[in-house]
N, C-alpha and C positions, 0 to 999 in steps of 0.2 A: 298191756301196751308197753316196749322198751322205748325207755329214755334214748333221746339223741344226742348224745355229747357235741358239744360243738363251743368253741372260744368267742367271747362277747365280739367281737367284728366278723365272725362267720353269720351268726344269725342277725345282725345288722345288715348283712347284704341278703341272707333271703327275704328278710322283710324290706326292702329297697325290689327286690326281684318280683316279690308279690304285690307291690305297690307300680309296680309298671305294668305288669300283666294283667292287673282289674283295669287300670287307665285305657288298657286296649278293646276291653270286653263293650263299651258304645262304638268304638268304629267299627268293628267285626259284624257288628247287629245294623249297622248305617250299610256297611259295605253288601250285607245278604238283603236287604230292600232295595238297595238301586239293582241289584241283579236281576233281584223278581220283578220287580218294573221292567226289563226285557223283556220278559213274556214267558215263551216255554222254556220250564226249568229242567227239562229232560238232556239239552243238549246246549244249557248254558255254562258255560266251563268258568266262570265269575261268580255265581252264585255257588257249585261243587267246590272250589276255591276257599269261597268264606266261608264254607260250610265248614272243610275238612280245618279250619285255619282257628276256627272257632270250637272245636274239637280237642285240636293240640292245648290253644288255652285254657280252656278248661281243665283238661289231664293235666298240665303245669302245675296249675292253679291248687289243684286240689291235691297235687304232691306236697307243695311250698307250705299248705296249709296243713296237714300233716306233719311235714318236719319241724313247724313253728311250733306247733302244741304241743310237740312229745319232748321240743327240748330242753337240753339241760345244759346251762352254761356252765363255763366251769373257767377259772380266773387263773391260770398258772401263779402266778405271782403270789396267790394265798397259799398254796401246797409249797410241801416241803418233804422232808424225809429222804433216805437213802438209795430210794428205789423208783424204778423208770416207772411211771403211770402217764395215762392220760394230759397232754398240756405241757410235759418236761421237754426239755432240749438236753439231747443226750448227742456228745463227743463221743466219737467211736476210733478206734484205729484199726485198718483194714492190717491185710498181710502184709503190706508194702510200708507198715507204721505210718503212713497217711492218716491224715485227720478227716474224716469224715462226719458231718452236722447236720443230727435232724431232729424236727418236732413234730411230739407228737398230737394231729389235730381229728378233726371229725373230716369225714368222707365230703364236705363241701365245700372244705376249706384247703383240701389238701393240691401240694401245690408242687410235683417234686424239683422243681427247678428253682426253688426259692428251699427250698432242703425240709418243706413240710410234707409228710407223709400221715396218709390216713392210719388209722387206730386198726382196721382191718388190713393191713395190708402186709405181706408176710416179712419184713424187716421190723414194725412195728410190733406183733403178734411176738416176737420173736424176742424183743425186748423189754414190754412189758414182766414186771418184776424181778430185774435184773439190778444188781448191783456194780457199784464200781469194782473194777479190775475182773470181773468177770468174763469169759469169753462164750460168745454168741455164733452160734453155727445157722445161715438160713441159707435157703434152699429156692433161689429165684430161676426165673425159667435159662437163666446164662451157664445154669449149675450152682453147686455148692457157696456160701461164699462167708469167710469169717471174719469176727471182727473181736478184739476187746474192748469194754467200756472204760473210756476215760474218761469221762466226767459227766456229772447231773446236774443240768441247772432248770429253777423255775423261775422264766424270765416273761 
């Protein structure tokens, strides 16, 4: 089984997400008995409802619970070293010497408008152990696009 990387407030909200989705799993079971209490379930669209609704939760559920067990937190703020991994915040400059800023986080934390990016995703991939003043060539679906590393930090 692979570990799941993920930063201590990412797996603080799965376990917040799976702590909502058990809280639902009594009304879903309340809501498929008042259905049956209608009568015939063949052409009750209330009861097919909570059924299909009590289906999804479970499939959540038993993801949430998966990703809690396999994962591995990991504290940016402990790491250190010269090279992009897992959790760093890595300054890049595009063509345009533009400063572009991003971290690297797990797939359920990833956030690109707040400038986190997942660990799988081909800017991140591509970063991974790289050094300062190095230049990084990735290949996103706009085309080609390069960047040099300006700086590493584990914040």
């Amino acid at each position: 089984m692979d570990k799941v990387p993920m930063l201590a407030e990412g797996y603080e909200k799965l376990t917040a997400d799976l702590k909502v989705l058990r809280a639902e799993r009594p009304k879903i079971v309340d809501a498929i008995e008042e259905a049956r209490a209608h009568g015939d379930l063949s052409e009750n669209a209330e009861y097919h409802a909570a059924k299909e609704r009590q289906g999804q939760v479970e499939a959540m559920i038993g993801d949430l619970e998966d990703k809690i067990s396999r994962a591995q937190i990991i504290d940016p703020t402990t790491l250190s070293g010269d090279k992009v991994v897992f959790g760093a915040t890595v300054t890049l400059l595009d063509e345009n010497d533009k400063p572009v800023k991003y971290q690297i986080v797990g797939q359920t934390e990833a956030d690109a408008s707040k400038g986190r990016i997942s660990y799988t995703s081909p800017i991140a991939r591509a970063l991974i152990g790289k050094q300062v003043d190095d230049e990084v060539e990735v290949t996103v679906p706009s085309g080609d696009k390069f960047y040099l590393v300006e700086k590493i930090e584990f914040i």
